[in-house]
C-alpha positions in Angstrom: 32.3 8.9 13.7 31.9 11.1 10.8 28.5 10.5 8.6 29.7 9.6 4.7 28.8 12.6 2.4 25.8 12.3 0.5 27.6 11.5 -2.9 29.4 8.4 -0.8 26.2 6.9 -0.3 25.0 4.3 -2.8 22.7 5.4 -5.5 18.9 4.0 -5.2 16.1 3.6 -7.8 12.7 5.1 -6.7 9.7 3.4 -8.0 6.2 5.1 -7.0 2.4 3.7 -7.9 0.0 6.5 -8.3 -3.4 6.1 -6.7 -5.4 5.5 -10.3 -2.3 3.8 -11.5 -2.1 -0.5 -11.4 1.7 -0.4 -11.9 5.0 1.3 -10.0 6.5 3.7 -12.3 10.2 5.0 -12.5 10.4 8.5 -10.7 14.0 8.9 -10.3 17.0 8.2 -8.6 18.8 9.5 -5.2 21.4 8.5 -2.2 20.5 7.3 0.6 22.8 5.0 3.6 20.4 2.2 3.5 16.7 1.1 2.3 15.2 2.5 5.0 16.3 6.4 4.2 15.8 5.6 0.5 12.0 4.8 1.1 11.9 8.0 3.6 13.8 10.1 1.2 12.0 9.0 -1.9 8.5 9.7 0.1 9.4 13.2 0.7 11.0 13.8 -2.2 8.8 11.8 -4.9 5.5 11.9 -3.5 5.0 15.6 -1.8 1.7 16.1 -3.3 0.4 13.0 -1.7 -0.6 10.9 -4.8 1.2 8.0 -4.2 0.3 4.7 -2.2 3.5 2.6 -2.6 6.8 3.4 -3.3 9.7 0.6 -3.9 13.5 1.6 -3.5 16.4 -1.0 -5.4 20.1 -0.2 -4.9 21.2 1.1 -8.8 24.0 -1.6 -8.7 21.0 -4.4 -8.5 20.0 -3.6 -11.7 20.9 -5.9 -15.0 20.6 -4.0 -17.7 20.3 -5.0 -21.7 23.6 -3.0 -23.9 22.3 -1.0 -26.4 25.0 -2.5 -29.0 22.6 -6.0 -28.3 19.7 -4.7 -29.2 19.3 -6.7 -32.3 20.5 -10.0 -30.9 18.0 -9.3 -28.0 15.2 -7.9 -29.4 15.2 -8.5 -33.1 14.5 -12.7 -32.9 11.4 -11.5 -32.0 10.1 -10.4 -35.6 10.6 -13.9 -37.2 7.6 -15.2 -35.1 4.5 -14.5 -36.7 2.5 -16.0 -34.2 2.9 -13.7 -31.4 1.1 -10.8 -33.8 -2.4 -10.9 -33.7 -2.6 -10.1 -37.5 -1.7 -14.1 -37.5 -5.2 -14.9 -36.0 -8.8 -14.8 -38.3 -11.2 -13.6 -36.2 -14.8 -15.3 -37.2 -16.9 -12.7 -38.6 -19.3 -13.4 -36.1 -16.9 -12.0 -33.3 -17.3 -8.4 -34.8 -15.0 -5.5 -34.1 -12.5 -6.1 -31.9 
C-alpha cells in the first residue's frame, strides 16, 4: 500500500489561540490524511515557539463561504437599520464619557 502524496491529501484550516489571546485566529492552511495529522502537523508547524494553547483543524471543503459578487445583498441591508448604531442612542448627561 502506497501512502497518497502530500498534494492528494485534503486541504485543512488551522486555527491557533495565543496564550493572551480570548479567540482562535486563522494561521493558515496545510494537508494532512486525517484530523489527527492536521492537529499534529499544524502544532509543529503553527505553534513552534510555544505560544499557543489550542489549536482547531476544519477540512477546507467544510467551509461556506459568502461570494464576493453578494456582498451588497449580504452585507449592505445592514445600513438601513439605524438602530444597531449606537449614534441612535442619547446617552443621559449624567452617564458622562463613554
Amino acid at each position: 500500500m502506497s501512502t497518497p502524496a502530500l498534494k492528494e491529501w485534503p486541504l485543512w484550516e488551522v486555527f491557533v489561540r495565543s496564550k493572551q489571546g480570548l479567540e482562535h485566529k486563522h494561521c493558515g492552511s496545510l494537508h494532512a490524511a486525517d484530523a489527527q495529522q492536521a492537529l499534529q502537523m499544524a502544532r509543529d508547524v503553527y505553534t513552534r515557539r510555544q505560544e499557543g494553547v489550542s489549536i482547531w483543524v476544519l477540512p477546507s471543503a467544510s467551509i461556506t463561504a459568502s461570494a464576493p459578487e453578494d456582498k451588497e445583498s449580504m452585507f449592505e441591508p445592514a445600513a438601513d437599520k439605524i438602530y444597531r448604531h449606537p449614534t441612535f442612542y442619547e446617552i443621559p448627561d449624567e452617564v458622562g464619557h463613554m
